[in-house]
C-alpha positions in Angstrom: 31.5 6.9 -22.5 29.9 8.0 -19.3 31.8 10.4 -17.3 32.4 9.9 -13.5 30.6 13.1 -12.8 27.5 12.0 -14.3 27.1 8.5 -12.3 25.3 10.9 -9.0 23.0 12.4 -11.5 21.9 9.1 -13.7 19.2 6.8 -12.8 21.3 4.2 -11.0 23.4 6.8 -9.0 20.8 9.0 -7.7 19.2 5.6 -6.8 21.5 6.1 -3.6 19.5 9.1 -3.0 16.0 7.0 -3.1 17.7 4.5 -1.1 18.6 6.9 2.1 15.2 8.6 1.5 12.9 5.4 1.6 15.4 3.8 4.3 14.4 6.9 6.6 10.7 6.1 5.5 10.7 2.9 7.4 12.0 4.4 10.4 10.1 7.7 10.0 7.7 7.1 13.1 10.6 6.2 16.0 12.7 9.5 15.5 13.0 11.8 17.4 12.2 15.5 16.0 15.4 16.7 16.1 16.8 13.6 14.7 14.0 13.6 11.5 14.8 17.6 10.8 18.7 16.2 10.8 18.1 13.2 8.3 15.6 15.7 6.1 18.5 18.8 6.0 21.0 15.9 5.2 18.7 14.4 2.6 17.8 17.9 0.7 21.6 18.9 1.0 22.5 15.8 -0.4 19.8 16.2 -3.7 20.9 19.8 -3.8 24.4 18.5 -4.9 23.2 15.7 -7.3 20.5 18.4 -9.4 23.7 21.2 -9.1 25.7 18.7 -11.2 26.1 18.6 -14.8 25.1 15.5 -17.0 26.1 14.6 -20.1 24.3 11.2 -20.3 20.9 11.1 -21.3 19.1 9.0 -18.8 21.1 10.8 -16.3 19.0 14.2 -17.6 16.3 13.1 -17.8 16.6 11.6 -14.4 17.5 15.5 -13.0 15.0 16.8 -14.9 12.4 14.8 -13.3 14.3 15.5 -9.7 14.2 18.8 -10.2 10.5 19.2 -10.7 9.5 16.8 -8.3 11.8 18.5 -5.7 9.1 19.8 -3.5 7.2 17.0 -3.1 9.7 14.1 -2.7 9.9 14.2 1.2 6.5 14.9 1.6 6.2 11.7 3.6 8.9 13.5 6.3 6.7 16.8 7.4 3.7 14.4 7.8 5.2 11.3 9.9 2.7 8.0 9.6 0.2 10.2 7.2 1.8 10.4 4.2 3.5 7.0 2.3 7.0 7.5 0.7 5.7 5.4 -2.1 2.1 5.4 -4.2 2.2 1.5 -4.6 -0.9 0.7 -2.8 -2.7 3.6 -5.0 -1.2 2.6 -8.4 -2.7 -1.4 -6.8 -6.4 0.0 -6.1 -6.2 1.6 -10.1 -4.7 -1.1 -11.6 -7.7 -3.2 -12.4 -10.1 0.2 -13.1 -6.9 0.9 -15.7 -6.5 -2.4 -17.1 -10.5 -2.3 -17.7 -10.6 0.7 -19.5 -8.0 -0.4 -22.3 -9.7 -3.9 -23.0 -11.4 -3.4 -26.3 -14.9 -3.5 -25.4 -14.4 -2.8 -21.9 -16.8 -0.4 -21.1 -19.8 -0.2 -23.4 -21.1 3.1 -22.1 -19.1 6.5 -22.8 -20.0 7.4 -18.9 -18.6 4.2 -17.5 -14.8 4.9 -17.2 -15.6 8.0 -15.2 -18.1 5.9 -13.4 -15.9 4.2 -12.1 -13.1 6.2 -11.0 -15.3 8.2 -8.9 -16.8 5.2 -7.1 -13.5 3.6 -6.7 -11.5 7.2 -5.9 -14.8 7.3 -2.7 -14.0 3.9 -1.6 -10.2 4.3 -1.5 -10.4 7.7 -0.1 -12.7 6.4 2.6 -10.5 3.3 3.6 -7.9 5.5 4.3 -9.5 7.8 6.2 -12.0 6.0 8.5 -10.6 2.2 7.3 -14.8 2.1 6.1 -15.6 -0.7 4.3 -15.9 -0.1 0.4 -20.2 -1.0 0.9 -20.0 1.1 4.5 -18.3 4.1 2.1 -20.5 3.7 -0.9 -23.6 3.8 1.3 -22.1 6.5 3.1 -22.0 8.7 0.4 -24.8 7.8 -1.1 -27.2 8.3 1.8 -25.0 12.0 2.3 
């Protein structure tokens, strides 16, 4: 049976944690300095105490583990207010179809292709989130460079 301790440590428990951090990721852009430096201290004090305790239950180590390594870049999204996204979902969108592609059998013919690929569509992304280029505009862009 899972211990009390181990409910801040396991993947539902520290899903508090994610909670506070993505809920100060919508309002990220309105606060005040003083106020973000607050809401980050009280954040990282907050993960200090969940990766300090011990856990007993599996998911719930593995879920520190993965904490604990990623501890330096899971406010990211605070130090660099409306540059950074708390969340990858838009990136994991744009490579979902160059991924899905890649495992069809058959779906690239050519050894070169896959790379291909993820170069033009790594220019295009990379482009649209700089200048907000159109993919052609970027391509030509770079092409022309």
């Amino acid at each position: 049976m899972q211990s009390q301790r181990d409910t801040t440590c396991s993947p539902f428990g520290s899903s508090g944690w994610l909670h506070k951090a993505f809920g100060l990721a919508r309002g990220l852009i309105e606060l005040a300095a003083s106020t973000l430096a607050r809401k980050r201290r009280e954040l990282d004090e907050n993960l200090d105490a969940i990766l300090k305790r011990p856990a007993t239950y599996d998911p719930a180590r593995t879920s520190q583990t993965r904490m604990h390594g990623a501890r330096n870049k899971l406010l990211t999204f605070v130090a660099f207010p409306g540059q950074v996204a708390a969340a990858n979902k838009a990136r994991e969108r744009d490579l979902r179809l160059a991924v899905v592609q890649r495992k069809m059998p058959n779906g690239y013919r050519a050894l070169w292709a896959p790379e291909s690929v993820a170069d033009v569509r790594s220019v295009i992304t990379t482009a649209a989130l700089r200048t907000k280029a159109t993919p052609f505009a970027s391509l030509l862009g770079t092409i022309t460079a």
